[in-house]
C-alpha angles and dihedrals in degrees: 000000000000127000093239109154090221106036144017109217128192140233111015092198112063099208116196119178103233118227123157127255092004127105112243124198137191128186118219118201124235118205129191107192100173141060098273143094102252117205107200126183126201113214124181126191086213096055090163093039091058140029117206123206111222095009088178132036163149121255107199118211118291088352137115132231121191117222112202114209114188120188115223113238117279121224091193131045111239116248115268086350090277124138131195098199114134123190126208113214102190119184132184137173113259142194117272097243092049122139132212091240087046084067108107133176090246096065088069091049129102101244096056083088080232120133103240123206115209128192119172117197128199128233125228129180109221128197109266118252108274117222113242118269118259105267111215126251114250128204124259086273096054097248123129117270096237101068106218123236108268087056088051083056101055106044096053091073089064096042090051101040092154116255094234091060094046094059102042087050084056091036105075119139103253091051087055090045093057096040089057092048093051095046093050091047091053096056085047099057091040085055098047086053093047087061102047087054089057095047082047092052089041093052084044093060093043085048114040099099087046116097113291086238092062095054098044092055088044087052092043087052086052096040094056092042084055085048096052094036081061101052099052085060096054100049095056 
């Protein structure tokens, strides 16, 4: 912030991020901090480089005016990023009624009589903001997708066991002796109801001129001794 007597201005470095073939702007802050009209005036060394809006003012009493600087578009890239820019900020007191239009270059002369503040303020490109670096995904566990070496590693001992020792691990005597005795139950059980099927079909031949009550009750009685039959399978 400068030590003018009439205004603080801020900053005193006018920073643009330099990028080539786009317009920059910056915004510099004007503070009266007394009881005066204050007429400022914005001067470049560089008028066809910059456009200031508003480039002349009026600053009322304990109040604030922004001043907006844009850089045109640069076809070249500056060597080794330096500038050598300079801005003239001038300020003088001014009568209350005064307009922005009113304002005129002799009033920041010399030979106005008035008493004319003067800041300069120094231009410097600055790299342009660089966007953040992708982050990588990670897995539901929050490791890192590509596994390193040493967890390759490791898990391959797990994915080749080898397929011998699977199958003895799974091959002990008392599994192979259950296994045989459920099998053989079971053929036992889908002979058993192979027969009965063929009982029922043969009951359903001697009968079948007998009264349709009769047979019904004869297949019900079948059909609960093959449920039971089943059953008994099953629980053991």
């Amino acid at each position: 912030m400068s030590s003018s007597d009439l205004l603080e201005i801020e900053p005193l470095e006018l920073k643009f991020p330099f990028e080539l073939r786009k317009q920059i702007s910056c915004s510099l802050l004007l503070t009266n901090k007394t009881d005066d009209h204050i007429a400022f005036k914005v001067k470049t060394t560089s008028p066809k480089k910059y456009c200031v809006r508003p480039n002349t003012g009026v600053v009322l009493p304990r109040s604030t005016c922004d001043v907006i600087i844009t850089m045109q578009a640069q076809k070249e890239m500056p060597a080794d990023m330096q500038c050598k820019d300079k801005f003239l900020v001038q300020s003088v007191v001014s009568d209350p009624g005064i307009a922005s239009k009113d304002i005129t270059q002799e009033m920041f002369t010399k030979e106005s009589g008035n008493k004319v503040d003067e800041v300069k303020l120094r231009v410097l490109y600055v790299a342009p903001p660089q966007p953040p670096s992708p982050v990588p995904e990670e897995s539901e566990e929050g490791s890192s997708p590509r596994a390193s070496e040493g967890e390759t590693k490791s898990l391959s001992r797990y994915t080749t066991l080898p397929r011998a020792r699977m199958e003895s691990e799974d091959s002990s005597p008392e599994v192979a002796l259950m296994i045989s005795r459920l099998t053989e139950e079971r053929n036992v059980a889908i002979q058993q109801n192979k027969n009965l099927r063929q009982e029922l079909e043969s009951l359903k031949r001697e009968v079948g001129k007998q009264q349709g009550g009769s047979f019904s009750l004869i297949v019900v009685v079948f059909v609960a001794l093959l449920g039971i039959l089943l059953g008994y399978f099953f629980k053991k």
